[in-house]
C-alpha positions, 0 to 999 in steps of 0.5 A, a space after each residue: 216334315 213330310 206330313 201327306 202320303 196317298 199311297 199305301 196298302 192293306 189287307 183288301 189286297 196284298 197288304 198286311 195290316 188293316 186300314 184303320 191301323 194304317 190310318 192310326 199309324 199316320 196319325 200316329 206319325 202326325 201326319 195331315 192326310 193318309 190315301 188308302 190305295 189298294 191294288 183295284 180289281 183286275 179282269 182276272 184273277 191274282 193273288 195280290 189284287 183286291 177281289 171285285 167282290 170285296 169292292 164295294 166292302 173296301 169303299 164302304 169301309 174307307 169312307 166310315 173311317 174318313 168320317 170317323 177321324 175327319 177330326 184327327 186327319 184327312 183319310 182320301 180313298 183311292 185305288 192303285 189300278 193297273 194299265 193293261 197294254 190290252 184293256 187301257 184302264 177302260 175296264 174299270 169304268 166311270 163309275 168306280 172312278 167317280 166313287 174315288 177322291 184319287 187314284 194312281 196308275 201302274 203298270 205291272 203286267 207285261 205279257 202272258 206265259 205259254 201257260 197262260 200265267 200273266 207276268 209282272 215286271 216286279 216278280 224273280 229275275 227269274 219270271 223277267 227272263 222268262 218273259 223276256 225269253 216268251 214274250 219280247 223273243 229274248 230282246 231286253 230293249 224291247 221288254 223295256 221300250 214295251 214297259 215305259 213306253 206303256 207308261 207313256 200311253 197311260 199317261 197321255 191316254 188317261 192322265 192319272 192324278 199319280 203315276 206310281 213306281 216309274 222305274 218298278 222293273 229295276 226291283 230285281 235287278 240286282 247286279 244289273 242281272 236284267 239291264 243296267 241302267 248306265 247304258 245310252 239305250 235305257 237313258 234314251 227310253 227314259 227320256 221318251 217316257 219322261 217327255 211324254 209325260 211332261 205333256 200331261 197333268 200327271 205327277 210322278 211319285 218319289 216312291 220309298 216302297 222297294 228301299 223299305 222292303 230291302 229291295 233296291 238302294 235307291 227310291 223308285 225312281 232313281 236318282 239320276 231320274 229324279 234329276 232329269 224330272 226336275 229339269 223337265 219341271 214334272 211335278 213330284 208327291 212324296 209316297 212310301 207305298 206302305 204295305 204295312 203300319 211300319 212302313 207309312 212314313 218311311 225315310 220321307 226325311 231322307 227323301 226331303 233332303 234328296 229333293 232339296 239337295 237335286 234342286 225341286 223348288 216344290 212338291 204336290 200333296 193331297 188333301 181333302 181339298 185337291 192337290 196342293 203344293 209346298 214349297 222346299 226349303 
């Protein structure tokens, strides 16, 4: 039903298989058109983002599999780059951009520890606290305000073709250990984020990626988002941010449903050709 996915990870970086295994199995899966997504290089070092060095390797490597099996499906090379509130994406550079089909903007690092550690929104509840504690003085709606409004920025800033994850920070959020997302306040930051976004040509991903690793319960974002996205007519791609062969198509029929269910009259996919839109029936 849902034969296009433009966000998924290999071994360049924190995903476990490599790319021509995820490109068999999405043709395995029959799909029309995988995107090879890796986290790109950031200005310092992690253990889950691609190495600068291995760059030029990863283009190389998704533009031969692209020619490879141009017969049998459409393989996009793109990135998943980080918005950093202290860079921008100006770090990564026209260049890099233009040697891409797509890409997809994120924000994943909120501050920096006393050690020096730069933290993530998706790490232990654990790390949150204590970058919550560091960095925003203990106040959780400022941690959040901080996290959407980043992704607000992103967008007008740069406009990404996607915006990946809109709700990450809800990963290890178990029994609203970090913030419940019931609360007016959070609603209220929601709906800022949402409403900037609306100005700009970006899409939001339906993202099945923290349902499939046993994380969160429901897509990234939550349902009640997704109701509010539809009603502010933003337009939605359906990705399931595989880190893993098994993981390329996972629960896309279940996510069809949902979105028929909600009421989205249509949602973008990404070929060869641009972006495209099917119609939801």
């Amino acid at each position: 039903m849902i034969k296009y996915n433009c966000h998924t990870h290999s071994n360049f970086c924190d995903g476990i298989d490599t790319i021509e295994d995820m490109i068999k199995a999405a043709i395995n899966c029959d799909m029309k058109a995988i995107g090879i997504s890796s986290h790109g290089p950031l200005p310092f070092e992690t253990e889950w983002n691609m190495k600068k060095e291995r760059l030029e390797e990863y283009l190389n490597t998704v533009n031969e599999l692209k020619k490879e099996y141009s017969k049998d499906i459409d393989v996009l090379v793109g990135l998943e780059i980080d918005y950093l509130p202290e860079y921008g994406l100006d770090y990564v550079g026209d260049e890099l951009l233009n040697k891409l089909d797509y890409y997809i903007g994120s924000v994943h690092y909120l501050g920096e520890f006393e050690d020096g550690y730069k933290w993530c929104v998706d790490e232990t509840a654990e790390v949150i606290k204590r970058g919550i504690k560091e960095n925003f003085g203990g106040d959780v709606q400022k941690t959040l305000k901080h996290y959407y409004s980043s992704i607000a920025d992103l967008a007008v800033k740069y406009e990404p073709p996607v915006i990946g994850h809109l709700d990450l920070i809800k990963k290890n959020n178990k029994n609203n250990c970090l913030f419940n997302e019931n609360e007016d306040w959070y609603k209220a930051i929601i709906e800022d984020c949402l409403n900037t976004i609306k100005t700009t040509k970006s899409i939001i991903e339906i993202n099945t990626g923290g349902k499939a690793r046993g994380y969160t319960e429901e897509f990234y974002p939550s349902n009640w988002i997704l109701q509010k996205i539809k009603d502010k007519q933003i337009p939605i791609t359906i990705n399931s941010d595989a880190h893993f062969t098994k993981g390329i198509n996972y629960e896309f029929k279940e996510v069809y449903e949902l979105i028929k269910e909600i009421g989205f009259s249509s949602y973008s996919f990404l070929t060869s050709e641009g972006w495209k839109q099917k119609e939801v029936i």
